[in-house]
VMD Tcl script that draws the C-alpha trace (Angstrom):
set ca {
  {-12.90 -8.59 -11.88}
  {-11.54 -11.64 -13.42}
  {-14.58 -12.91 -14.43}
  {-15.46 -9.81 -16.05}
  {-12.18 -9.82 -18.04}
  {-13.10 -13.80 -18.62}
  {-16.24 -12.63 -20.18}
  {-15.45 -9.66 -22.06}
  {-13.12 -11.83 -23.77}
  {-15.14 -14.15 -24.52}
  {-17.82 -11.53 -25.86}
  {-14.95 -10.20 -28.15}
  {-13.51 -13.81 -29.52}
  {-16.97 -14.09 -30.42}
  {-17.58 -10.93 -32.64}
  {-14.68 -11.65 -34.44}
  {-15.32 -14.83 -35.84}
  {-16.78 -14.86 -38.91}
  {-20.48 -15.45 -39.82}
  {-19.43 -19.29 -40.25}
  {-18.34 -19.56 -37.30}
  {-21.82 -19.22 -35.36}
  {-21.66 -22.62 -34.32}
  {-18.27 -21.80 -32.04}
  {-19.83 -18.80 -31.45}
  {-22.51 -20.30 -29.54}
  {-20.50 -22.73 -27.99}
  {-18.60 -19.80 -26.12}
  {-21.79 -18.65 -24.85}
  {-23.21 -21.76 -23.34}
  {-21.72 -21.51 -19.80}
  {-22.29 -25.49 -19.01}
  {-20.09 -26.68 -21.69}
  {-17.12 -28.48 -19.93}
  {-14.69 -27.03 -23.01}
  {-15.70 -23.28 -21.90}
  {-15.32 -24.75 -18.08}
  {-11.87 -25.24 -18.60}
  {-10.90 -22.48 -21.00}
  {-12.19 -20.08 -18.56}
  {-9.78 -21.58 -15.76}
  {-6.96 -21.09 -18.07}
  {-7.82 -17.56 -18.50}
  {-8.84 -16.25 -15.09}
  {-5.50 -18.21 -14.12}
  {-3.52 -16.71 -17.14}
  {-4.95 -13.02 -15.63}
  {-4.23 -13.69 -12.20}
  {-0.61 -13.98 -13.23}
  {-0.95 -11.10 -15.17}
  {-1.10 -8.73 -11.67}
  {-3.76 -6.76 -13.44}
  {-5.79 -4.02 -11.32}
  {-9.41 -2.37 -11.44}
  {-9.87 0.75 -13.27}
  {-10.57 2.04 -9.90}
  {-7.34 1.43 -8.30}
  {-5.52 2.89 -11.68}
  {-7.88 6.43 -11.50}
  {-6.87 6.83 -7.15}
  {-3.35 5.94 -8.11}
  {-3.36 8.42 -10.89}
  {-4.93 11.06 -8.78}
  {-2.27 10.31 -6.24}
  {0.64 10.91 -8.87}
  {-1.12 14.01 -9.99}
  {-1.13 15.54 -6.66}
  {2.49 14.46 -6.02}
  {3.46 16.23 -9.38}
  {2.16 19.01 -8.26}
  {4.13 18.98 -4.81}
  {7.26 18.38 -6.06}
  {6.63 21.19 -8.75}
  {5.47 23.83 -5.80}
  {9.18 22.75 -4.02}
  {10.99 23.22 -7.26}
  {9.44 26.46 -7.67}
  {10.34 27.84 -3.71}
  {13.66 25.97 -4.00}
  {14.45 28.04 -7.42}
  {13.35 31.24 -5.39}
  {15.66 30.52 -2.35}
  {18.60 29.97 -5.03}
  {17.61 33.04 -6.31}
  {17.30 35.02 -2.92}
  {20.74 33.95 -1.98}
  {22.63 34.95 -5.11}
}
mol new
graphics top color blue
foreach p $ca { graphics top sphere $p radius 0.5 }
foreach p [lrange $ca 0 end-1] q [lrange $ca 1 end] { graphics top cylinder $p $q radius 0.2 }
display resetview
């Protein structure tokens, strides 16, 4: 995952330069250069710390929130009845 983030950033650092810039450009894109080595230690290092997680693990734990919504909203809804039945 990391070193798809690593290269999707690279990817978008390089559509933004401008057409002068082709020469950097290129430079991000040549995977032996020992400038991009290091750059892409700092940022796989820099994302690590970020405690990011895969769009997979985001969707489950959405669809686990979902369903507990929709718990807690069935209780609310028998709890309001039982208030009800006993007034």
């Amino acid at each position: 995952m990391i070193n798809h983030l690593a290269k999707q950033f690279f990817d978008d650092v390089a559509k933004h330069l401008p057409a002068s810039g082709e020469a950097i450009a290129s430079a991000f894109s040549e995977h032996s250069s020992d400038a991009h080595k290091q750059l892409k230690v700092h940022i796989e290092a820099t994302l690590r710390k970020m405690n990011l997680v895969s769009r997979e693990e985001f969707d489950a734990q959405t669809a686990v929130l979902q369903r507990t919504r929709l718990k807690v909203e069935a209780l609310e809804q028998q709890l309001q009845e039982l208030e009800d039945a006993l007034k």
